[in-house]
N, C-alpha and C positions, 0 to 999 in steps of 0.2 A: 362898306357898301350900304346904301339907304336901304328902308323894309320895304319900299316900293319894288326897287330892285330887284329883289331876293323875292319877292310875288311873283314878280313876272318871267323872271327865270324861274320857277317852279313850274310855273303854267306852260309855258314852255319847253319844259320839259317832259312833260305831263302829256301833251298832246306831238311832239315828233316821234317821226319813225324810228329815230333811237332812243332808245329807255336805257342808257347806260349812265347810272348818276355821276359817273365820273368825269364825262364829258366835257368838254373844257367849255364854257360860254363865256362872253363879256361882251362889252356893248356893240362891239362892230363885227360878231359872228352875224351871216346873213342866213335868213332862216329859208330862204329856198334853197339856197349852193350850198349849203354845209348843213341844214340840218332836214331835209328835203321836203318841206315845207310845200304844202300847193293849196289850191285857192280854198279846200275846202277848209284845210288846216287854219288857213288865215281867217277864215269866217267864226270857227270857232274857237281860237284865240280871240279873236276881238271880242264876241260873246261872252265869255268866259272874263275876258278885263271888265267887259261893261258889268257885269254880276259883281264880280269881285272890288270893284272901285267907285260903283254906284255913278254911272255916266251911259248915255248914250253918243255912241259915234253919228257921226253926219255923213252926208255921203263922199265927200273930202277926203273926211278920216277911212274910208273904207275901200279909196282906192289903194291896190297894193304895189303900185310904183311908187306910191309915198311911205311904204311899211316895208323897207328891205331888209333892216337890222333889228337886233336888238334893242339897241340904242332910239331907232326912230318909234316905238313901241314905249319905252320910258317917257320918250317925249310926250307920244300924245299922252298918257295917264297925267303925266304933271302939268300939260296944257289942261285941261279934262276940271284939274282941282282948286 
């Protein structure tokens, strides 16, 4: 797995309601339904990607029916660079 990756599953980790390292993630866990993820969580993940990866989201990127996975979250960071 790339370091991008392995960022943003930490960050993600980092901020759900489960703190259990063990927890299975990969690019198509949805981070509302599996890791209970809501709008505030999503605010400040993206926050935290924009610190961590030097980008600012647009309002595009901040809708969160574009941001259901993992995976669409990797996305935007490597659109982003």
């Amino acid at each position: 797995m790339n370091e991008n990756y392995e960022k943003i599953v930490n960050l993600i980790r980092s901020i759900s309601v489960f703190h259990d390292k063990e927890l299975e993630i990969d690019r198509d866990t949805n981070l509302m339904e599996d890791l209970g993820f809501d709008s505030i969580r999503y605010i400040q993940l993206i926050a935290d990607l924009e610190s961590e990866f030097g980008f600012e989201a647009s309002e595009e990127d901040l809708q969160i029916e574009n941001l259901q996975t993992v995976g669409d979250f990797v996305l935007l960071v490597e659109s982003k660079k």
